[in-house]
C-alpha positions in Angstrom: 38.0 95.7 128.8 34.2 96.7 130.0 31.8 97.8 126.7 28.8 100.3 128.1 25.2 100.7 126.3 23.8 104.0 124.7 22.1 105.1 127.5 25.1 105.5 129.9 27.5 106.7 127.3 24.5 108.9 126.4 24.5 110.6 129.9 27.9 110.5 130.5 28.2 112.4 127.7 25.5 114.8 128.7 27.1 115.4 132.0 24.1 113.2 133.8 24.8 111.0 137.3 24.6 108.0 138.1 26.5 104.7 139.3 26.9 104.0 135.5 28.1 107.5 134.5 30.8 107.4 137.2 31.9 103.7 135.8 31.7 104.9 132.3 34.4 107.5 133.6 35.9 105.4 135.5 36.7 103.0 132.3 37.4 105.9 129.7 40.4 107.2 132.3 41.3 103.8 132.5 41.3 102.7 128.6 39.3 99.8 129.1 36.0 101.2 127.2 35.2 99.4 124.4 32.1 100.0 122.4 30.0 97.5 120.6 29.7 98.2 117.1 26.0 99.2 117.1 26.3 101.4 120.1 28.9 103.3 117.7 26.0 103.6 115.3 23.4 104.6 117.7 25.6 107.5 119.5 26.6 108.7 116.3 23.3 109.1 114.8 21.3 110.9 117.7 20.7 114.5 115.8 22.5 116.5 119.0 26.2 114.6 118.3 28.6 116.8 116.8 32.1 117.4 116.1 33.3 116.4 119.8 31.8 112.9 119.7 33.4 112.5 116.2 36.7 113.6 117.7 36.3 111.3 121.0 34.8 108.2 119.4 38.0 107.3 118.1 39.5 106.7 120.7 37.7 104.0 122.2 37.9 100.1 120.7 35.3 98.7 119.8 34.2 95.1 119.9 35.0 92.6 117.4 32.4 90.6 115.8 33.0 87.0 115.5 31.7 84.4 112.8 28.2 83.7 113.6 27.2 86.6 115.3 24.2 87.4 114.0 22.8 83.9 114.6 23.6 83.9 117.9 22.0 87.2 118.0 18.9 86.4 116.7 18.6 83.1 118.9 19.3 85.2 121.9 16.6 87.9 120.7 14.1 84.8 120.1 14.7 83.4 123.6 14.3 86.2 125.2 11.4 86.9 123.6 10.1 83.4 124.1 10.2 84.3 127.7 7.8 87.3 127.1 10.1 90.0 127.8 11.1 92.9 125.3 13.6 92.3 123.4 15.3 95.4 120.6 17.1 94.0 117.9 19.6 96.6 118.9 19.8 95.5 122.4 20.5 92.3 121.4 23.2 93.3 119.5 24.9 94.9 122.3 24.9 92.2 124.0 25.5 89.3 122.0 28.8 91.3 121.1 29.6 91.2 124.8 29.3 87.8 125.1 31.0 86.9 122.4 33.6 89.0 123.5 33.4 88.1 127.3 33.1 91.6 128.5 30.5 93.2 131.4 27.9 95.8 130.3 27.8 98.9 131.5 24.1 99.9 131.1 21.0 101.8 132.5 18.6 100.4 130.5 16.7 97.5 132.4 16.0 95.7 129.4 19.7 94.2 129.5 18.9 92.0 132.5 16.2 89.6 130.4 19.7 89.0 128.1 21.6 88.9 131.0 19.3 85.7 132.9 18.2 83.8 129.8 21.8 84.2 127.7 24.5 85.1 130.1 25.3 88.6 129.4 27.5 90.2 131.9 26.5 93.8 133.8 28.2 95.5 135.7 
């Protein structure tokens, strides 16, 4: 199983390039894509999704979230934070769900990597 961000499911739903549009594909043909929850949330509510992504999103898994979550959410955020770096409550959702779940991030947003040093987030 490999989870991806909102950016790269973003452009690989747009039809975009990149290393992690091809592994985005590359996991979707595979059916190892799992999403975390809030990635669901945020693809969903962009204002240009429409009946296809409804139809699509089902078929992908999506991340379970284990007891204590949002703790170990918010501590992650807060040490990241600690270490001056910027830090979205929704990024560190994403990736606390990958850790919990012990899955890589596929992701083209840089921000992931402060998550991935201080709290030992996985990306691909």
């Amino acid at each position: 199983m490999i989870a991806c961000d909102t950016s790269s499911l973003s452009a690989f739903l747009k039809g975009e390039a990149g290393k992690d549009v091809d592994r985005v594909a590359s996991a979707i043909e595979s059916g190892e894509l799992a999403l975390p929850p809030v990635v669901v949330t945020e693809i969903l509510s962009d204002p240009l999704a429409g009946k296809t992504l409804d139809d699509l999103l089902p078929k992908f898994a999506t991340l379970d979230l284990h007891d204590g979550y949002w703790t170990r959410a918010g501590h992650a955020r807060r040490l990241v934070k600690r270490h001056n770096f910027k830090a979205k409550t929704a990024d560190a959702l994403i990736a606390q769900a990958c850790i919990d779940n012990d899955v890589e991030l596929i992701t083209r947003d840089r921000d992931f990597r402060h998550f991935a040093r201080h709290c030992g987030l996985k990306l691909v």
